[in-house]
C-alpha positions as a Markdown table, in Angstrom:
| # | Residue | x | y | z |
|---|---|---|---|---|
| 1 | Unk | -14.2 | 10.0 | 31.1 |
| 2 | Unk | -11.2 | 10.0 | 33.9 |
| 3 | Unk | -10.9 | 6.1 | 33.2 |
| 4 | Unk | -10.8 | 6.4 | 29.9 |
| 5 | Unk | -8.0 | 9.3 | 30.9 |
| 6 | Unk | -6.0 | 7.4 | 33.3 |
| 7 | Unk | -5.3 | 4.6 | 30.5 |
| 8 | Unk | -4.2 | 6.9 | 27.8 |
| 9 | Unk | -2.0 | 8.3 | 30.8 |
| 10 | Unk | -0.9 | 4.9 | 31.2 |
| 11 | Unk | 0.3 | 4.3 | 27.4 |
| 12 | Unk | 1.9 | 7.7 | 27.6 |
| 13 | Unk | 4.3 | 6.7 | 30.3 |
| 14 | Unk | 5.7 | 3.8 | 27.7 |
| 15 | Unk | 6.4 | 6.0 | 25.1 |
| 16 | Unk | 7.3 | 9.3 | 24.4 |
| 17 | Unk | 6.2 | 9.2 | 21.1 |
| 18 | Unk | 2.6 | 9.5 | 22.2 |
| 19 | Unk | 0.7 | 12.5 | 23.4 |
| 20 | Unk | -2.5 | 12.8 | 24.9 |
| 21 | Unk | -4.6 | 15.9 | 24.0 |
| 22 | Unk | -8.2 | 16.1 | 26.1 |
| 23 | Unk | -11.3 | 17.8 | 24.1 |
| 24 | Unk | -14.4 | 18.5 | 26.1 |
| 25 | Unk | -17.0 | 17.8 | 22.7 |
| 26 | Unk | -19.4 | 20.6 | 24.1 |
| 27 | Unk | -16.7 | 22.9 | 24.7 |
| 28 | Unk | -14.0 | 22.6 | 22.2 |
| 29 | Unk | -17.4 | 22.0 | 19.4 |
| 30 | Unk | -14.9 | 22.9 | 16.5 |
| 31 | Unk | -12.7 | 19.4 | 16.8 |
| 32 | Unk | -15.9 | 17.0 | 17.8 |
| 33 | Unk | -17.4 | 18.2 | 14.6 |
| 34 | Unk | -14.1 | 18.2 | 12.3 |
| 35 | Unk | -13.5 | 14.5 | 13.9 |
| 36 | Unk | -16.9 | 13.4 | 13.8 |
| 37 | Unk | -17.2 | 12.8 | 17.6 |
| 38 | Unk | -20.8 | 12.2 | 18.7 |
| 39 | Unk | -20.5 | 10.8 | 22.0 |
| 40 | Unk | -17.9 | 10.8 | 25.1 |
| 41 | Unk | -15.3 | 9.5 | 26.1 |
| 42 | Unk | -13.8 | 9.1 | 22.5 |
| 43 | Unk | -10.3 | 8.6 | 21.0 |
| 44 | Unk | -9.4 | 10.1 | 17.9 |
| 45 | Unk | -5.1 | 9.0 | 17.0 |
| 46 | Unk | -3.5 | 11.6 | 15.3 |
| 47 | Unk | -0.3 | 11.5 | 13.3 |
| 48 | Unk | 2.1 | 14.2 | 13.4 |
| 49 | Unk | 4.2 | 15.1 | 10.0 |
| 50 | Unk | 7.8 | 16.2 | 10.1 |
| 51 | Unk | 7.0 | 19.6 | 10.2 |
| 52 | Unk | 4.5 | 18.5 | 13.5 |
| 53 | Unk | 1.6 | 19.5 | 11.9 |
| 54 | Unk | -1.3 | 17.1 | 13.3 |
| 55 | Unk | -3.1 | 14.7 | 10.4 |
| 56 | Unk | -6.4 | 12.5 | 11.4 |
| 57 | Unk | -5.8 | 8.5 | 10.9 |
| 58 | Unk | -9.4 | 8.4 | 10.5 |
| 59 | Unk | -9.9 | 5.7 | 13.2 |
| 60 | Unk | -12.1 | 6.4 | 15.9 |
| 61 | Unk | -12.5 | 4.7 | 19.9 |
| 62 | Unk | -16.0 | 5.0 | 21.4 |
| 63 | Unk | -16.2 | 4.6 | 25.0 |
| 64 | Unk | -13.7 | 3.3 | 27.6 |
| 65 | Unk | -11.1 | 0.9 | 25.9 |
| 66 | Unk | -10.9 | -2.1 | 28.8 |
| 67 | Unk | -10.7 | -5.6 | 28.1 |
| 68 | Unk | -10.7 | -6.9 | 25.0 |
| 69 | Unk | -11.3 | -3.3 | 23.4 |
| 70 | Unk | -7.3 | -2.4 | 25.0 |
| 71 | Unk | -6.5 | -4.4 | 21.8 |
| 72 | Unk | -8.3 | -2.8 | 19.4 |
| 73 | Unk | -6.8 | 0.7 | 21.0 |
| 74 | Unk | -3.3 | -0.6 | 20.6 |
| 75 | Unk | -4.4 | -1.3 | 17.3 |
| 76 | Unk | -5.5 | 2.0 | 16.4 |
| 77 | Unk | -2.2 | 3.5 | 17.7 |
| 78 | Unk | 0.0 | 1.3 | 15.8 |
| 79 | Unk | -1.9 | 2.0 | 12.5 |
| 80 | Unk | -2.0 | 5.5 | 12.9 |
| 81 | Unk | 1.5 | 5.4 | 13.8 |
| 82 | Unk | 2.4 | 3.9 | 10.3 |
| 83 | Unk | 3.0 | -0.1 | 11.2 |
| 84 | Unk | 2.7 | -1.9 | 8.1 |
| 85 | Unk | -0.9 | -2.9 | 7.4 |
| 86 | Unk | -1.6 | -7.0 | 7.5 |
| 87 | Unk | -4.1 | -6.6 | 5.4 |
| 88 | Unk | -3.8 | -8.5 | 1.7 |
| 89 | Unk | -2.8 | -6.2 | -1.7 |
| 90 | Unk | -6.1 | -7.1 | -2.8 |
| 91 | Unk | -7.4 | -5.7 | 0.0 |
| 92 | Unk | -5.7 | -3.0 | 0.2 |
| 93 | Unk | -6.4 | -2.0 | -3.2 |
| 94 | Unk | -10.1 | -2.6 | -3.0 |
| 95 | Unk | -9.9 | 0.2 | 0.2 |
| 96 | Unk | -7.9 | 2.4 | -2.0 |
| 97 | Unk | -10.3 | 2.4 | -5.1 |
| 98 | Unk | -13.3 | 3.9 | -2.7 |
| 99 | Unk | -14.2 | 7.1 | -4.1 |
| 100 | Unk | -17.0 | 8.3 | -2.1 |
| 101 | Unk | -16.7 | 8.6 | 1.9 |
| 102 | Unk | -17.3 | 5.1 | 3.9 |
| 103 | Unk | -17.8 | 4.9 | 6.9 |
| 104 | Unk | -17.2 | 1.7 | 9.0 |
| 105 | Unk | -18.6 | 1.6 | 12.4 |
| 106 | Unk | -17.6 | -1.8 | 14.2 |
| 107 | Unk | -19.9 | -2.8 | 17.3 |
| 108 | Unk | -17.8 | -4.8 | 20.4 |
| 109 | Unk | -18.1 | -5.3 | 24.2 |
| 110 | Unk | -15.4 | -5.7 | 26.6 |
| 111 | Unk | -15.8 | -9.5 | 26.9 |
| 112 | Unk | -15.6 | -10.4 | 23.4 |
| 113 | Unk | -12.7 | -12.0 | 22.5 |
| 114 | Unk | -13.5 | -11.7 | 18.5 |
| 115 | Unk | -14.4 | -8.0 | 18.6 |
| 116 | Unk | -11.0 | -6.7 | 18.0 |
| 117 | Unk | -10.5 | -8.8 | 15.2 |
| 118 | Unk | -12.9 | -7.0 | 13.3 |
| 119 | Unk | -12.4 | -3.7 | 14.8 |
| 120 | Unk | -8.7 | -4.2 | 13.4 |
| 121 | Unk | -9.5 | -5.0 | 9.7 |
| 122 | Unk | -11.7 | -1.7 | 9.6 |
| 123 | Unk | -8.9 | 0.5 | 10.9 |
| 124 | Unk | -6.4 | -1.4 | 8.0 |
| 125 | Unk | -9.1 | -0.6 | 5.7 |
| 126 | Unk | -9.2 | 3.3 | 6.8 |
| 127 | Unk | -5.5 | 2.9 | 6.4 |
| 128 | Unk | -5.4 | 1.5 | 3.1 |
| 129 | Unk | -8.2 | 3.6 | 1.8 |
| 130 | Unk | -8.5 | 7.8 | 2.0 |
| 131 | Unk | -12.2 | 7.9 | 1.6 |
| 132 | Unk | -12.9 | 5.4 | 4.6 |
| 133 | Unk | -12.9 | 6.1 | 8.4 |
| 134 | Unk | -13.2 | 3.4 | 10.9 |
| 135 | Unk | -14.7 | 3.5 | 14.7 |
| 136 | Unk | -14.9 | 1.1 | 17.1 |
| 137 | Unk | -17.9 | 1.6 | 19.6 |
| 138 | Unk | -17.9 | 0.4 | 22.8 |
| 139 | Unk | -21.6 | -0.7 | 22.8 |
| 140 | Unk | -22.8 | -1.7 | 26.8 |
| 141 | Unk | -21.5 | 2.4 | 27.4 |
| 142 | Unk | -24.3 | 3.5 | 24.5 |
| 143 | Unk | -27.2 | 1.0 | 25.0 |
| 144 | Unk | -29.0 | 4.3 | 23.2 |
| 145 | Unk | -27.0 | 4.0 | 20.1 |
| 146 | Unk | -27.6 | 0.1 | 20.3 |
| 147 | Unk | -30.8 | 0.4 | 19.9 |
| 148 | Unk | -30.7 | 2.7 | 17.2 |
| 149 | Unk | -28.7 | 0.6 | 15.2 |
| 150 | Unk | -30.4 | -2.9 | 16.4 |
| 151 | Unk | -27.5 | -4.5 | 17.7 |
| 152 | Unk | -27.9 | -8.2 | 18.6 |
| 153 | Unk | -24.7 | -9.4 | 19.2 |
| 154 | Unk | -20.9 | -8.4 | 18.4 |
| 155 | Unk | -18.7 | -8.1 | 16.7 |
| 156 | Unk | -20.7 | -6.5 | 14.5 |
| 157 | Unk | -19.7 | -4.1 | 11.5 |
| 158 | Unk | -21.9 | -1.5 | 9.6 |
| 159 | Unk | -21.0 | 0.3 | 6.8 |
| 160 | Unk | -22.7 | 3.8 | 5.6 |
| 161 | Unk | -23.0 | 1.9 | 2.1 |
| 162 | Unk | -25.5 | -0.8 | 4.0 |
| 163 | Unk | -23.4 | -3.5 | 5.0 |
| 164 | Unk | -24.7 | -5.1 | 8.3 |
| 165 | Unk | -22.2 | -8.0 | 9.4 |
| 166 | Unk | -22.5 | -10.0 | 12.3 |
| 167 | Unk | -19.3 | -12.1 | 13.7 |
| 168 | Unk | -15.7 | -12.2 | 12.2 |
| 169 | Unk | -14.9 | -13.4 | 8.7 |
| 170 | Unk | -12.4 | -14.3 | 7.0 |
| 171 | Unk | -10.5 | -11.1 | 5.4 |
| 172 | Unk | -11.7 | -11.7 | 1.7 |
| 173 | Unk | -15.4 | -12.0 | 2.6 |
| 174 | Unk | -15.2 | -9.2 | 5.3 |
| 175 | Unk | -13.8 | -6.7 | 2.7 |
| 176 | Unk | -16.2 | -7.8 | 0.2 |
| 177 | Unk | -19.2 | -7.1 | 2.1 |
| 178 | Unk | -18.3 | -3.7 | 3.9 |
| 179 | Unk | -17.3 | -2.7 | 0.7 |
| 180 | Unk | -20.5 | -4.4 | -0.8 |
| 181 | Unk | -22.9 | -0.9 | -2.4 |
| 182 | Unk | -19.2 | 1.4 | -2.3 |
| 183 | Unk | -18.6 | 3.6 | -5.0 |
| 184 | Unk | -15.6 | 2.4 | -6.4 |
| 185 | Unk | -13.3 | 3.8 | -8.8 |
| 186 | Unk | -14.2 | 3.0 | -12.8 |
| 187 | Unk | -11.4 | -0.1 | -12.4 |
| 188 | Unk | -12.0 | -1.3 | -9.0 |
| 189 | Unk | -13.0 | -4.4 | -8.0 |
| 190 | Unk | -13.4 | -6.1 | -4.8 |
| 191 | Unk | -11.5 | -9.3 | -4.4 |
| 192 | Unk | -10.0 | -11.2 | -1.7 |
């Protein structure tokens, strides 16, 4: 993971409103299973309140960020840090009416110039909505965890409530399928 390490490092240096804080997932077993991490290296942002009490953005980075996937890190780091979301009221209002925890998990290679497009409207929908958290796996690291999930190509998005999307759509259509077999609240709809 020292690539992944010297990067962070790297961002650091540009601000000192970041921080990096390294985990060892089989030694420090208490934060990889609070933040979900099943594999290494992986990023988890953090927000600090005013009082400097660590929060979880819920957005996750699997594997070394490098290429196009530096974008979709960025990303992460600017949502978790509170830049206002792109995403459309109806969109964000769809996120916010999920009741039920939602997983996104967003499928990208290095190379792929569309994969942070999509890995960037599933961190704006775990912004937007409390029950969803978004990750963004770096899938030629985890050819294991490729084949588990039978990925073909990328970008591609899977939802835990069965949505399996391959390429990048338009916002409306994106949201409607990941959201596609969510339990929503008793007046939420999912438009776009």
């Amino acid at each position: 993971c020292l690539p992944t390490r010297q990067i962070l490092d790297a961002l650091v240096e540009l601000s000192d409103r970041l921080d990096v804080e390294e985990r060892n997932p089989l030694l420090d077993h208490g934060d990889a299973q609070r933040y979900g991490i099943e594999w290494a290296p992986s990023i988890v942002p953090l927000w600090l309140d005013d009082e400097g009490q660590p929060h979880d953005s819920r957005l996750r980075i699997v594997g070394m960020p490098t290429g196009f996937e530096f974008v979709a890190l960025i990303k992460a780091i600017t949502v978790a840090g509170g830049s206002p979301l792109t995403l459309s009221p109806d969109s964000q209002r769809a996120a916010a009416d999920v009741r039920e925890p939602l997983t996104l998990t967003v499928f990208s290679t290095p190379s792929c110039p569309h994969c942070p497009g999509a890995a960037a409207l599933a961190f704006e929908l775990a912004a937007a909505g409390p029950q969803i958290t978004a990750t963004s796996v770096e899938a030629t690291s985890f050819p294991d965890v490729v084949r588990r999930f039978h990925i073909t190509g990328v970008p591609k998005t899977i939802s835990s409530a069965g949505a399996d999307i391959l390429g990048v759509h338009p916002e409306g259509l994106f949201v409607e399928q990941v959201l596609a077999g969510a339990t929503l609240s008793a007046d939420g709809t999912v438009t776009g």
